[in-house]
N, C-alpha and C positions, 0 to 999 in steps of 0.2 A: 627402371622401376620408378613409380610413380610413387609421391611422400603423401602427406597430408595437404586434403585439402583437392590433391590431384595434382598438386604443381612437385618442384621437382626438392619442396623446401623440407627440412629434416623432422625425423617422424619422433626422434628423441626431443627437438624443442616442444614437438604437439604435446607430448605424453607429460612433461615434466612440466607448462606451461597451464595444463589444463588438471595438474594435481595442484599447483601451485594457487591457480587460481579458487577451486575450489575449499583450497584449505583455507585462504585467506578472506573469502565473502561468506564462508562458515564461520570461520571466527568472528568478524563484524555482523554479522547478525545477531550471532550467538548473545554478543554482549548488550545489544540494546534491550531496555526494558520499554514494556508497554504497560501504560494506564489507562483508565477511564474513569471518569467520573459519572457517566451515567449508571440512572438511579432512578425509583420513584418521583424523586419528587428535584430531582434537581433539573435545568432550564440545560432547556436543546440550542433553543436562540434566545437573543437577549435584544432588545427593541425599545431603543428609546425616543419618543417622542413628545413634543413640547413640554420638554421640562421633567416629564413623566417617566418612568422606568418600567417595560413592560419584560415578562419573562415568561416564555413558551413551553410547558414540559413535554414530558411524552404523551403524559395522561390526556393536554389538550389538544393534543393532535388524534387522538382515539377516538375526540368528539365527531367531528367529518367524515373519519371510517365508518363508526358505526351509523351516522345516518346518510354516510354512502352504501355502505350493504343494505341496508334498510330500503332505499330507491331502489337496489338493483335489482332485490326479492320481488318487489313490486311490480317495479315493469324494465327487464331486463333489456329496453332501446333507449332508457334513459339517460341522455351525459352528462346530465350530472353528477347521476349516480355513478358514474366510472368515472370522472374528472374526482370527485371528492374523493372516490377510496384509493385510485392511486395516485392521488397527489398528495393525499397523507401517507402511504406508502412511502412514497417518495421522498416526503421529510422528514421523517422518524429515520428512513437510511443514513441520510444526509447530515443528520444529527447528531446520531451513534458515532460515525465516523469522523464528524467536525469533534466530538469529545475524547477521542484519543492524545493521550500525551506519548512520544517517545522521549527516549532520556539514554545515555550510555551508563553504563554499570563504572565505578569505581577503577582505574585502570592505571598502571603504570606510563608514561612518555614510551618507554623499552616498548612494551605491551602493544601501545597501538601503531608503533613505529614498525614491529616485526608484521603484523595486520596488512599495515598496508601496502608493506618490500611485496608481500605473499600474494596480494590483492593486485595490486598494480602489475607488479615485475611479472603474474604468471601470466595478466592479460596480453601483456608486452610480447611474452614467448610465445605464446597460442598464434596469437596476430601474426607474429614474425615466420611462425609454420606454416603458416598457409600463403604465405609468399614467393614465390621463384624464386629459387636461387639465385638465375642470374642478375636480378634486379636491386642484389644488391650495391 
């Protein structure tokens, strides 16, 4: 009879390797928090040149879309008009997600110590299930 995986490696490491793991990158998700600070009026990019301090919000990036749809309405083989709307597209994305902070929650040493026995050790076991036996 054939184990996990197909080889001939045990179906109780699979089972217990792959609750292990999942409980343990449940837990380290669980704990990180996410921010942003985007906002009206706060700066996507920050650009400083000679001397000067320049700062990009969303709202400026809104400028190019709308007189990229503005070309497209027009005359729909214009590339400008499609370089402008999704190139502001593009860094309004690009923005949003450069403005994420992650950060861990408050946590015990014990805490993230059992995290990552559970995280680790269940990838350890999974992996090792799907291995031939004889190969050990």
């Amino acid at each position: 009879m054939k184990g996990a995986g197909g080889t001939s490696g045990g179906i109780g490491h699979f089972f217990l390797g792959i609750i292990m793991m999942c409980t343990g990158f449940y837990l380290l998700l669980n704990s990180i928090v996410i921010t942003s600070n985007f906002g009206a009026g706060s700066r996507l990019y920050h650009l400083s040149a000679y001397g000067m301090n320049y700062g990009v919000t969303g709202g400026t990036i809104m400028f190019p879309f709308i007189f990229g749809i503005g070309f497209i309405f027009f005359n729909s083989k214009n590339i400008i008009g499609w370089i402008l709307t999704f190139g502001s597209i593009a860094a309004l994305i690009f923005g949003v997600i450069a403005s994420i902070r992650f950060s861990f929650v408050s946590m015990s040493a014990f805490d993230l110590i059992v995290i990552l026995v559970l995280a680790m050790g269940g990838t350890g076991l999974f992996l090792r299930s799907l291995k031939d036996s004889g190969e050990y």
